[in-house]
PDB file of N, CA, C, O and CB in Angstrom:
ATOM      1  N   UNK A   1       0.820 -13.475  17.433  1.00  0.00           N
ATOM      2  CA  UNK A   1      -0.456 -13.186  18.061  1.00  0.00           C
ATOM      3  C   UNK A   1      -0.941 -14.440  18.786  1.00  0.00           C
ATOM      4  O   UNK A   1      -0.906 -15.600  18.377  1.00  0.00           O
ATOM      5  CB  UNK A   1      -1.499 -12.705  17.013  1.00  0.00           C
ATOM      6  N   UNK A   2      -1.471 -13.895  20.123  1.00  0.00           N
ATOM      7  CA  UNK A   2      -1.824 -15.470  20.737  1.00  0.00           C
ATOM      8  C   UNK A   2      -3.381 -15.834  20.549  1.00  0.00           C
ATOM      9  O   UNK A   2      -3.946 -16.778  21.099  1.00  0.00           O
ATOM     10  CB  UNK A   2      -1.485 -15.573  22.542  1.00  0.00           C
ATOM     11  N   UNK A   3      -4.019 -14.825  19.589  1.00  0.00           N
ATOM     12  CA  UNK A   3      -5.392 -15.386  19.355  1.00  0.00           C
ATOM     13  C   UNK A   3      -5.528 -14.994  17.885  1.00  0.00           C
ATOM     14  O   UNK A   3      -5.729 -13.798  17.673  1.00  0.00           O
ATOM     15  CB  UNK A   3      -6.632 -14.759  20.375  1.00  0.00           C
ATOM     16  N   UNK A   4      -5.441 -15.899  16.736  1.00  0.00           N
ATOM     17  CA  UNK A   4      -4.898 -15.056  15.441  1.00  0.00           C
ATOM     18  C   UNK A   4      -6.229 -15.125  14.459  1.00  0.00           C
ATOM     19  O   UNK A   4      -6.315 -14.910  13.250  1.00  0.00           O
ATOM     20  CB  UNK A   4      -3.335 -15.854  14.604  1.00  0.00           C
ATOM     21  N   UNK A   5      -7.278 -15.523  15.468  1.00  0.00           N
ATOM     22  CA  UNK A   5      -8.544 -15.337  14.735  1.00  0.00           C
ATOM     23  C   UNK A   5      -9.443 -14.046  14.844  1.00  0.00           C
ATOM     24  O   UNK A   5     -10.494 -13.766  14.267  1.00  0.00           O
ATOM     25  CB  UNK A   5      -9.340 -16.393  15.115  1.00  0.00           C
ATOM     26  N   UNK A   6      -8.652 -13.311  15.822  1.00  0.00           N
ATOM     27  CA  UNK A   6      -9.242 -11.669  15.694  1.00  0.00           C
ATOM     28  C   UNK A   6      -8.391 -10.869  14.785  1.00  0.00           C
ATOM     29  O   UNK A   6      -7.165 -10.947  14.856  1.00  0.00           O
ATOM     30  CB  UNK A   6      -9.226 -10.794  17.202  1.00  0.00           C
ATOM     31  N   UNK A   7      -8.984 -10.114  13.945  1.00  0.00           N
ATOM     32  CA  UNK A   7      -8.437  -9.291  12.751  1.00  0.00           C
ATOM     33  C   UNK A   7      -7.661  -7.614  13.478  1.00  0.00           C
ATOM     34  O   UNK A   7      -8.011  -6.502  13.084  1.00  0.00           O
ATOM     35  CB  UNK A   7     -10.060  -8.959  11.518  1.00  0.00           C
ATOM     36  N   UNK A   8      -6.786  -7.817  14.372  1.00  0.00           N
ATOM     37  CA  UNK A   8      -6.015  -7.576  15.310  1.00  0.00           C
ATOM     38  C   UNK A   8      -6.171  -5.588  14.349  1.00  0.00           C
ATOM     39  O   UNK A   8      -6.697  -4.513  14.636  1.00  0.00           O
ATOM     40  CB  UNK A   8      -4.273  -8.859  15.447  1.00  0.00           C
ATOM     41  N   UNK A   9      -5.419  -6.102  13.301  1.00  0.00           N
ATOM     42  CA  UNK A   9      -5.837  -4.831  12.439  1.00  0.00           C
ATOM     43  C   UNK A   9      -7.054  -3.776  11.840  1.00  0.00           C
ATOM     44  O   UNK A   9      -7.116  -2.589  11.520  1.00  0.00           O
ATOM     45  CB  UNK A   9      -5.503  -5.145  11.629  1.00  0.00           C
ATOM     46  N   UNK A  10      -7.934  -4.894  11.886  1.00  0.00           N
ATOM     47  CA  UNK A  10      -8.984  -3.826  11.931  1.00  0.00           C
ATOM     48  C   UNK A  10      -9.805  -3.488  13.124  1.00  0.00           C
ATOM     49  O   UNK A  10     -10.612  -2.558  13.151  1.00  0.00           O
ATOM     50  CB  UNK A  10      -9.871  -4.111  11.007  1.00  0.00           C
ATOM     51  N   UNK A  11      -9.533  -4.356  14.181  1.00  0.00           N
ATOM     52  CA  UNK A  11     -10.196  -3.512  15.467  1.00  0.00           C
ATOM     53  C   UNK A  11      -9.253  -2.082  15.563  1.00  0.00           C
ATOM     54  O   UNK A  11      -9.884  -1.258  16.225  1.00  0.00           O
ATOM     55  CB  UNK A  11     -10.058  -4.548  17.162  1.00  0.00           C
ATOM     56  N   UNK A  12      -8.450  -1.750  15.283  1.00  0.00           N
ATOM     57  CA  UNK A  12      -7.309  -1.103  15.859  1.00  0.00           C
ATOM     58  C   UNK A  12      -8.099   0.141  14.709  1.00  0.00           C
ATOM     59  O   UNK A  12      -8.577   1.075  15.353  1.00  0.00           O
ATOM     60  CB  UNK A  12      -5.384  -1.907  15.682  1.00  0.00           C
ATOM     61  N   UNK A  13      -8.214   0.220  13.780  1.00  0.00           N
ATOM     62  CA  UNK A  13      -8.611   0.640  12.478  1.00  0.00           C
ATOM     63  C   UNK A  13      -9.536   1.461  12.505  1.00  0.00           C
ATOM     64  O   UNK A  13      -9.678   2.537  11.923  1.00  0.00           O
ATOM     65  CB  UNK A  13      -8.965  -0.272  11.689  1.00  0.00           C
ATOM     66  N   UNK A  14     -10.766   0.386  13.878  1.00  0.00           N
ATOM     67  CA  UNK A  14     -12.173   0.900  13.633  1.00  0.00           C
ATOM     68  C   UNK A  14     -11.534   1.637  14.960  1.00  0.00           C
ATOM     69  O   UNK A  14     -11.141   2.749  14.607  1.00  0.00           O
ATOM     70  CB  UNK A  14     -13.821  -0.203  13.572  1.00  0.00           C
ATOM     71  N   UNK A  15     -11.381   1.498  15.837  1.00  0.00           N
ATOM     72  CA  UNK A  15     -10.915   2.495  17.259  1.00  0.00           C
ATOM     73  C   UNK A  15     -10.482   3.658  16.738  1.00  0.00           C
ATOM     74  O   UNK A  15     -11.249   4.578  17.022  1.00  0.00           O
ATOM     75  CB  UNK A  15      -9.618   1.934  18.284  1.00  0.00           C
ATOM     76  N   UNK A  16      -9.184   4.113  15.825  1.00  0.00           N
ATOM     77  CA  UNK A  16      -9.101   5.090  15.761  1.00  0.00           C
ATOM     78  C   UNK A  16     -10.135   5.612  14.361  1.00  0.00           C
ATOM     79  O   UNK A  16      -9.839   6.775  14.088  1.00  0.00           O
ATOM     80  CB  UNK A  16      -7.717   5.257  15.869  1.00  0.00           C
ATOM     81  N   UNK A  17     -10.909   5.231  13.708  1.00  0.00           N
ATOM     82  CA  UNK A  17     -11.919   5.774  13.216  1.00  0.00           C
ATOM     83  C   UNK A  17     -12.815   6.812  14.143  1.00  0.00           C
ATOM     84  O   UNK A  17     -12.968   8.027  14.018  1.00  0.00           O
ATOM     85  CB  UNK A  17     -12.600   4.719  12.763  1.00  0.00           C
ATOM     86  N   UNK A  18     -13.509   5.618  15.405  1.00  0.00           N
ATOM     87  CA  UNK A  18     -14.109   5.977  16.427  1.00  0.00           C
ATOM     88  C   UNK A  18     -13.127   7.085  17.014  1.00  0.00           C
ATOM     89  O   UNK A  18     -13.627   8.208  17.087  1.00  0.00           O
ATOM     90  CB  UNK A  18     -14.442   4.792  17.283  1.00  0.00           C
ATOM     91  N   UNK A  19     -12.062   6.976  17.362  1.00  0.00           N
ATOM     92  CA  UNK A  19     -11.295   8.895  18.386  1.00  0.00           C
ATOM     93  C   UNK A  19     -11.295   9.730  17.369  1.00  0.00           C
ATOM     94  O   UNK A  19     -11.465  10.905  17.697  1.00  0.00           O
ATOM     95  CB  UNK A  19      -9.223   9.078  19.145  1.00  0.00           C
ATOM     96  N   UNK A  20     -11.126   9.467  15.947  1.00  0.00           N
ATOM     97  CA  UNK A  20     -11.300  10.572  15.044  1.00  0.00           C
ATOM     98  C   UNK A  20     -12.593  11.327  14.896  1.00  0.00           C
ATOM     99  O   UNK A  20     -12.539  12.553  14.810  1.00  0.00           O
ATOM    100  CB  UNK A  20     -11.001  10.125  13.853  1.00  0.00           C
ATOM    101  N   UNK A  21     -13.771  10.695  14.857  1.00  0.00           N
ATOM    102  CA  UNK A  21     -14.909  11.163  15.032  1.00  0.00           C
ATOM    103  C   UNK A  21     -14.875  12.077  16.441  1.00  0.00           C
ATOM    104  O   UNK A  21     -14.994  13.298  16.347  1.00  0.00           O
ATOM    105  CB  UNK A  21     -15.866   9.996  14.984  1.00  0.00           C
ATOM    106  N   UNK A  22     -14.744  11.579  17.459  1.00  0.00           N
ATOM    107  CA  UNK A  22     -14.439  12.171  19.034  1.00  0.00           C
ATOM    108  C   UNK A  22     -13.843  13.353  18.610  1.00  0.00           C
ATOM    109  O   UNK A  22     -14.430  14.417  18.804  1.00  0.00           O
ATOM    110  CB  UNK A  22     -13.357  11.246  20.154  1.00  0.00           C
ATOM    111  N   UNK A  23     -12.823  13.321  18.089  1.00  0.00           N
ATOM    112  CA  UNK A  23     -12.055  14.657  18.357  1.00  0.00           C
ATOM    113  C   UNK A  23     -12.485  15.667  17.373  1.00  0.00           C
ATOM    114  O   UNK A  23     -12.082  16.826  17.479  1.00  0.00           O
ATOM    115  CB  UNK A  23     -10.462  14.497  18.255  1.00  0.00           C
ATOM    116  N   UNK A  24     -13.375  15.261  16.306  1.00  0.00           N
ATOM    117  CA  UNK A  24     -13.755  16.462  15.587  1.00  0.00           C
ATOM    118  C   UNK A  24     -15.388  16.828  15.955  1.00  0.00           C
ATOM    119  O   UNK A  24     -16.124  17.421  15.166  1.00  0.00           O
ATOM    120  CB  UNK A  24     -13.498  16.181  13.916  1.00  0.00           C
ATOM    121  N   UNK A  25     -15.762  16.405  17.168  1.00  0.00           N
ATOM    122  CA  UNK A  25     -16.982  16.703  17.379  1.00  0.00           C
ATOM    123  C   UNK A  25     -16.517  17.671  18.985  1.00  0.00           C
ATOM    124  O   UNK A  25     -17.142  18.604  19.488  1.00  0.00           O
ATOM    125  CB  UNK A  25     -18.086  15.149  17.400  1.00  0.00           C
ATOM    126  N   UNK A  26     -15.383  17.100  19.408  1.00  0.00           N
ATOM    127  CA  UNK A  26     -15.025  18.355  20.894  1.00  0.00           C
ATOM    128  C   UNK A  26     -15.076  20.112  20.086  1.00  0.00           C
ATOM    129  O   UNK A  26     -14.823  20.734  19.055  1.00  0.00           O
ATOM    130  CB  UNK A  26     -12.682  17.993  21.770  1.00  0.00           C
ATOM    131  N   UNK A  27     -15.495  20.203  21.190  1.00  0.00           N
ATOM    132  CA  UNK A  27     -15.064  22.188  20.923  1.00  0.00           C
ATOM    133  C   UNK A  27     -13.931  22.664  21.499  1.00  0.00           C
ATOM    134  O   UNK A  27     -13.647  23.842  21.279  1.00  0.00           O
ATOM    135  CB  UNK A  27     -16.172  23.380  21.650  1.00  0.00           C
ATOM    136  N   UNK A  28     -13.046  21.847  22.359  1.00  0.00           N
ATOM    137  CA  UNK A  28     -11.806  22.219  23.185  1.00  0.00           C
ATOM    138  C   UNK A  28     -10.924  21.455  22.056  1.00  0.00           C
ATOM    139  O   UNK A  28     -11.282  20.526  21.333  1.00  0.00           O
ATOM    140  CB  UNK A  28     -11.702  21.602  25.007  1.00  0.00           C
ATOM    141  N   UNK A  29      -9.664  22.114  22.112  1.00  0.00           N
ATOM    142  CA  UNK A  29      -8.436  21.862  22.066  1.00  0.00           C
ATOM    143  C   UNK A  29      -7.935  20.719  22.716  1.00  0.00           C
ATOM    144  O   UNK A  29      -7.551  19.586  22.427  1.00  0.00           O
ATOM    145  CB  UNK A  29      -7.883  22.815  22.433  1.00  0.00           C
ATOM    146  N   UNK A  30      -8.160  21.819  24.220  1.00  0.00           N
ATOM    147  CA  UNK A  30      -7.932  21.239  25.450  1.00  0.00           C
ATOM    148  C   UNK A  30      -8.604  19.616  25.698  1.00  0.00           C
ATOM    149  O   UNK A  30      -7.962  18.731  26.264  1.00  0.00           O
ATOM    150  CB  UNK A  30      -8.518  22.301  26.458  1.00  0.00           C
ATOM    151  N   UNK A  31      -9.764  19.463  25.253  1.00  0.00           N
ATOM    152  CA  UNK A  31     -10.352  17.832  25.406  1.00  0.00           C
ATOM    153  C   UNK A  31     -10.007  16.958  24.877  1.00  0.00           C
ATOM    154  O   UNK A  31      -9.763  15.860  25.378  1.00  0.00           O
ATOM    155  CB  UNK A  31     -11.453  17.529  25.152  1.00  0.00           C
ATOM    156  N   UNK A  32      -9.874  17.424  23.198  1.00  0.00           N
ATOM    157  CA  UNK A  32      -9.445  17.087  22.061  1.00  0.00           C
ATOM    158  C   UNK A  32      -7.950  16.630  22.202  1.00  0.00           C
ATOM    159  O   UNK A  32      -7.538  15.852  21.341  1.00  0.00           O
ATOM    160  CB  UNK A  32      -9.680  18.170  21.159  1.00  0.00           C
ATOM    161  N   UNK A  33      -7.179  16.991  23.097  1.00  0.00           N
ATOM    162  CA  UNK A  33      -5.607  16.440  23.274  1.00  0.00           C
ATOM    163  C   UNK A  33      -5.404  15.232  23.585  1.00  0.00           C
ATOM    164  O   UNK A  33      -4.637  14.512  22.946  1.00  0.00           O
ATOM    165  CB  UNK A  33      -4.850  17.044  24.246  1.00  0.00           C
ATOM    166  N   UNK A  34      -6.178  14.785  24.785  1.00  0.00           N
ATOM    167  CA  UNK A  34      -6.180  13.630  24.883  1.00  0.00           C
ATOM    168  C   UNK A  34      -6.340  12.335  23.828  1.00  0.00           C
ATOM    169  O   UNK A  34      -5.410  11.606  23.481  1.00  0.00           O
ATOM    170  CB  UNK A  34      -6.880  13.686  25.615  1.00  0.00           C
ATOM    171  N   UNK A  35      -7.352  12.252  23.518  1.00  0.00           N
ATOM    172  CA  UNK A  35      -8.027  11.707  22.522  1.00  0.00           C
ATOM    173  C   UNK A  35      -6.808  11.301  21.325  1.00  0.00           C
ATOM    174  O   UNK A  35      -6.607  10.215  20.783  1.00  0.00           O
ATOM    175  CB  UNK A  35      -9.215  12.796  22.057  1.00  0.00           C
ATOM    176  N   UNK A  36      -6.037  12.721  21.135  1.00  0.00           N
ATOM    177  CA  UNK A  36      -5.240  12.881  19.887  1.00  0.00           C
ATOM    178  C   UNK A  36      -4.015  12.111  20.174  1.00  0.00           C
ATOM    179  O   UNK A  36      -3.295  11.562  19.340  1.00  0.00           O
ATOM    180  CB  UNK A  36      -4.916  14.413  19.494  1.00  0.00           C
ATOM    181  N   UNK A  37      -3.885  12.133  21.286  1.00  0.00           N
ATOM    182  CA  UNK A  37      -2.456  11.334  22.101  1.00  0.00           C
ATOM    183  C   UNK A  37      -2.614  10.048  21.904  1.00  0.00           C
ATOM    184  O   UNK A  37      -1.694   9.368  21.447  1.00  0.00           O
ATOM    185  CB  UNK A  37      -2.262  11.487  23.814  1.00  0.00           C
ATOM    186  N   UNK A  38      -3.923   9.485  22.254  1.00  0.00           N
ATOM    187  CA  UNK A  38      -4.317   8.232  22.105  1.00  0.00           C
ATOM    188  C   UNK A  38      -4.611   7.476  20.579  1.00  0.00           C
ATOM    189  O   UNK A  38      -4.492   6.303  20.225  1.00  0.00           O
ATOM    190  CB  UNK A  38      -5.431   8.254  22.887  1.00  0.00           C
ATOM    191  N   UNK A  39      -5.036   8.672  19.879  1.00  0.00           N
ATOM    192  CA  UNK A  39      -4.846   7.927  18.239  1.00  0.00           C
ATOM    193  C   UNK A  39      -3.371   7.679  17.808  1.00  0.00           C
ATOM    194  O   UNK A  39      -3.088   6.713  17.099  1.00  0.00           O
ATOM    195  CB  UNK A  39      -5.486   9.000  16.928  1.00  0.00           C
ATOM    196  N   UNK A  40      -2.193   8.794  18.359  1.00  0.00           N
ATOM    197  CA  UNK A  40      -0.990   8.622  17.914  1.00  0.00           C
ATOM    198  C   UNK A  40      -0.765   7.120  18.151  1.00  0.00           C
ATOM    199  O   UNK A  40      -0.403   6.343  17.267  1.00  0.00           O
ATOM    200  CB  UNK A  40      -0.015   9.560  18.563  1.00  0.00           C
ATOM    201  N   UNK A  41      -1.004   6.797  19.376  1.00  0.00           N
ATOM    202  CA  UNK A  41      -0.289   5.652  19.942  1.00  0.00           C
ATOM    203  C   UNK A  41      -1.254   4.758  19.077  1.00  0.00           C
ATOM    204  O   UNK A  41      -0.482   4.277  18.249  1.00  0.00           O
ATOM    205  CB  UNK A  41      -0.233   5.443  21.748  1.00  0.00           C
ATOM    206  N   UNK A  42      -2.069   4.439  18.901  1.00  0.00           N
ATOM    207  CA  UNK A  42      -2.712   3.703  17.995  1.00  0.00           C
ATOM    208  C   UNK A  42      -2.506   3.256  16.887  1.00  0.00           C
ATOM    209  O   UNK A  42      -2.723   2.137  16.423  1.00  0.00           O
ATOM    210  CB  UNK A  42      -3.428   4.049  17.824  1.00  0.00           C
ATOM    211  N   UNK A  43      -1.972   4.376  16.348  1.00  0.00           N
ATOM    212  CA  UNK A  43      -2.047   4.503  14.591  1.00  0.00           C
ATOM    213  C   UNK A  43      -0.297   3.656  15.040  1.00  0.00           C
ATOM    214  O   UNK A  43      -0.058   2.573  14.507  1.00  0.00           O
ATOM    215  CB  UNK A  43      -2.202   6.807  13.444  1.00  0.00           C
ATOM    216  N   UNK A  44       0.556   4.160  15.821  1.00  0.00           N
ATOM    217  CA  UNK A  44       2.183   3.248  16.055  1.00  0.00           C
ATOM    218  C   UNK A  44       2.128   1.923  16.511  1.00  0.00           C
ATOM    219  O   UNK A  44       3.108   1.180  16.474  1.00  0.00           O
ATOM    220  CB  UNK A  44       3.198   3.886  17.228  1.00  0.00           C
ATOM    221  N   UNK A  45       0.517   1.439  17.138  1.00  0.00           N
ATOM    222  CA  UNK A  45       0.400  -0.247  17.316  1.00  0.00           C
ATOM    223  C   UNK A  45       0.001  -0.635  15.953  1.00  0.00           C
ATOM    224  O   UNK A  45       0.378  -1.639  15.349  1.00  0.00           O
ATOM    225  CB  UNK A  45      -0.830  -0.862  18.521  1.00  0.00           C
ATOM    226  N   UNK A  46      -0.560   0.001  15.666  1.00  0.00           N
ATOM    227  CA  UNK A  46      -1.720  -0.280  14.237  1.00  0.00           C
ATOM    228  C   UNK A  46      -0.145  -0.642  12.933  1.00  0.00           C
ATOM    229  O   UNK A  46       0.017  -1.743  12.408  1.00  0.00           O
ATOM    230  CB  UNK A  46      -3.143   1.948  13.628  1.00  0.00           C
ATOM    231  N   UNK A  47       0.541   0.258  12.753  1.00  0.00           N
ATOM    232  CA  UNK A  47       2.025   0.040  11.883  1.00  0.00           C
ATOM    233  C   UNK A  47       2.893  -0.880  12.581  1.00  0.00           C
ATOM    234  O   UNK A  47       3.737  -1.173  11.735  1.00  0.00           O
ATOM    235  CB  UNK A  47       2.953   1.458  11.696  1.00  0.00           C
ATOM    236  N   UNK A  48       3.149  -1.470  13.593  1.00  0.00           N
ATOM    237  CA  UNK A  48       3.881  -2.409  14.109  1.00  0.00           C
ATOM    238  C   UNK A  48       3.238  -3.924  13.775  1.00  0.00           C
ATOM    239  O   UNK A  48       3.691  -4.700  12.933  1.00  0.00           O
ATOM    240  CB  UNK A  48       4.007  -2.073  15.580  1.00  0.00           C
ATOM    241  N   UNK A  49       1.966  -4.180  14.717  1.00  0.00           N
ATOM    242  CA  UNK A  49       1.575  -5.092  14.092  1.00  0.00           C
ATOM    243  C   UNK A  49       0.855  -5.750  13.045  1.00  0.00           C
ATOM    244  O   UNK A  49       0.464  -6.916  13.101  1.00  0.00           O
ATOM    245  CB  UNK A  49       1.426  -5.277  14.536  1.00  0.00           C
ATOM    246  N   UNK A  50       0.664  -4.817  11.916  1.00  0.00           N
ATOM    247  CA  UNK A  50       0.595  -4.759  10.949  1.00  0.00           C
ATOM    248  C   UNK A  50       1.231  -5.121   9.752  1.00  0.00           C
ATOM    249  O   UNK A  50       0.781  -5.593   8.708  1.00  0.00           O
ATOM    250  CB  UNK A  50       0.454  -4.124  11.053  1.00  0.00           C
ATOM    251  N   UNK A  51       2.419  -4.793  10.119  1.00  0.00           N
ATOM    252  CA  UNK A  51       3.560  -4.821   9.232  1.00  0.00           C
ATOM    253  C   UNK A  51       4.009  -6.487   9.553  1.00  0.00           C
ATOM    254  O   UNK A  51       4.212  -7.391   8.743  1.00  0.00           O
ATOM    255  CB  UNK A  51       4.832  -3.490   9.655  1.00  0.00           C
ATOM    256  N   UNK A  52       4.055  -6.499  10.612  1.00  0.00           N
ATOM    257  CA  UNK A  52       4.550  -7.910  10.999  1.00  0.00           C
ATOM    258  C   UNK A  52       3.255  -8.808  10.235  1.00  0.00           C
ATOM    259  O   UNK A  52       3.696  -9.620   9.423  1.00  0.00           O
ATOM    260  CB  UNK A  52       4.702  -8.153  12.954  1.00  0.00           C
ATOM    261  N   UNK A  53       1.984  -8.799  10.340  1.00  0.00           N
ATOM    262  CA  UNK A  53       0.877  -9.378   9.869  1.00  0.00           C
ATOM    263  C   UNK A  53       1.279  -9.800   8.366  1.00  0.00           C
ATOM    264  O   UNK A  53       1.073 -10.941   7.951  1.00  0.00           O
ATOM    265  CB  UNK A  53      -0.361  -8.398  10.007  1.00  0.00           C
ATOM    266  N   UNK A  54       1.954  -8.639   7.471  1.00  0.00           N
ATOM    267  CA  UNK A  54       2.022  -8.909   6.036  1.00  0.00           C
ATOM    268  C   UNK A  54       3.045  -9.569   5.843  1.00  0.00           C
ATOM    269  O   UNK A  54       3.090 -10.207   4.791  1.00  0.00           O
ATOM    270  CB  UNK A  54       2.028  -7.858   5.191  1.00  0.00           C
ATOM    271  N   UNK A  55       4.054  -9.630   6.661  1.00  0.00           N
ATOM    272  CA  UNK A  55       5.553 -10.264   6.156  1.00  0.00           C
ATOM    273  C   UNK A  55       5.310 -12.222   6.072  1.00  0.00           C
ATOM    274  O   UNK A  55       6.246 -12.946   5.731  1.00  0.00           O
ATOM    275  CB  UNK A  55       7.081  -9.709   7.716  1.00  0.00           C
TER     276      UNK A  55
END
């Protein structure tokens, strides 16, 4: 990490907290996809550098 004083993991943590809330407050599917695409990819940065964080 090139700035290792931000808690890299929990911003990432609280973001998809924040799209989870988002997507259970849409009434579309359809809106709601997006959103859901974007936590995937999240939650796969969130386990990458994460994992590296604990080793």
């Amino acid at each position: 990490m090139k700035i290792p004083d931000i808690p890299i993991c929990e911003v990432i943590e609280s973001k998809m907290y924040e799209l989870l809330a988002n997507i259970k407050e849409m009434d579309s599917a359809i809106e709601a996809d997006k959103l859901h695409s974007e936590l995937r990819i999240l939650d796969w940065i969130l386990y990458q550098v994460c994992i590296i964080e604990e080793q």
